[in-house]
N, C-alpha and C positions, 0 to 999 in steps of 0.2 A: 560396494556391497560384498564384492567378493574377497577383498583384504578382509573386513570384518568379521566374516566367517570363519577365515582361515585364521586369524585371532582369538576368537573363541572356540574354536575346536582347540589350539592349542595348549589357552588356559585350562578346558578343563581335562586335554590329556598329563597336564603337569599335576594338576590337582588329585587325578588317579593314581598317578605315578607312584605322586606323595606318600597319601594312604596308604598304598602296596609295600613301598618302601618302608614307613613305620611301623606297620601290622608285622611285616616280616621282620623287623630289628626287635621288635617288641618278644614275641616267638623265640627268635634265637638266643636272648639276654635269658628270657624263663629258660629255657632246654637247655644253656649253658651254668646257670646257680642251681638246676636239679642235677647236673652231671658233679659238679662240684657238690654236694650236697652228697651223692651217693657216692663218692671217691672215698669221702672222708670215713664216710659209715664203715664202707666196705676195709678201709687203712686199720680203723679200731677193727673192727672183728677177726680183719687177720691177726693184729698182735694180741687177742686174745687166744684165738688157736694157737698160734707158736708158745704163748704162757703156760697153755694150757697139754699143752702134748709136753712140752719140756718138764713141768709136774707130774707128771702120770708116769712120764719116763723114768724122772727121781723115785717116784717111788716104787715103782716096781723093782729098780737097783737099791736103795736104802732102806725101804720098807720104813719109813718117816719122811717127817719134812721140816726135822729140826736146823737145818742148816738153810731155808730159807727165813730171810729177815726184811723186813718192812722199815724201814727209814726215810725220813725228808722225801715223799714223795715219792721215792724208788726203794722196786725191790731188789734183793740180794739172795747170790746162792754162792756161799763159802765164800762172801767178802768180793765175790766178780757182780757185775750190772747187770742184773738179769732182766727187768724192766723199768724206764722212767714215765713220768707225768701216771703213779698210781695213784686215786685218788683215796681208796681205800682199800685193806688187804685184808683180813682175813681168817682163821684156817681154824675149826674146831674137830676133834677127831672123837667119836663113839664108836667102838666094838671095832677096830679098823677099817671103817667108813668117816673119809674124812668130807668135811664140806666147806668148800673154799668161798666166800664172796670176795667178789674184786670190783672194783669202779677204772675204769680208767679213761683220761681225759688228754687224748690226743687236738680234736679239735670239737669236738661237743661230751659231756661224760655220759660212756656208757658204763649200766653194772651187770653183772653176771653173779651168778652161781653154778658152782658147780660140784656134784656130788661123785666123790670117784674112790672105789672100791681097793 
């Protein structure tokens, strides 16, 4: 009687065990694809900032932005790599307010606009 006790306590400390063990793998695999998940967000919006301050810069030194060009994907400023995987670029100018739209698809596509004086 008392092996079989000690058999069934066992069983169902293994079968606790279990559950614990897979509720918490379960847990960690979500909180691991959301970290991944905002890595990636957060990767695009920085190369939108750095796009987007390197623009603002040009033009406050050229006062245009005829030397950026849009090709196969990437953009260009005087023929150097200014950004790749763009998915769409952009740039209409009224009264020297220009407004840029951009897409760009590092690992999901994000688009922007952007209005700058």
């Amino acid at each position: 009687m008392k092996k079989s006790l000690l058999l069934l306590e066992t069983i169902v400390s293994i079968v606790l065990l279990s559950i614990i063990f897979l509720t918490t793998t379960k847990f960690l695999f979500e909180v691991n694809e959301k970290n991944k998940s905002n890595f990636t967000t957060n990767l695009t919006k920085l190369e939108f900032e750095t796009t987007k301050l390197f623009l603002i810069t040009t033009l406050k030194k050229d006062t245009n932005l005829n030397k950026i060009n849009y090709e196969n994907d990437k953009l260009f400023y005087n023929s150097n790599l200014l950004q790749k995987n763009v998915t769409n670029f952009t740039v209409s100018n009224e009264n020297k307010i220009y407004t840029i739209d951009i897409c760009i698809n590092l690992y999901n596509n994000i688009c922007q606009t952007w209005i700058v004086k």
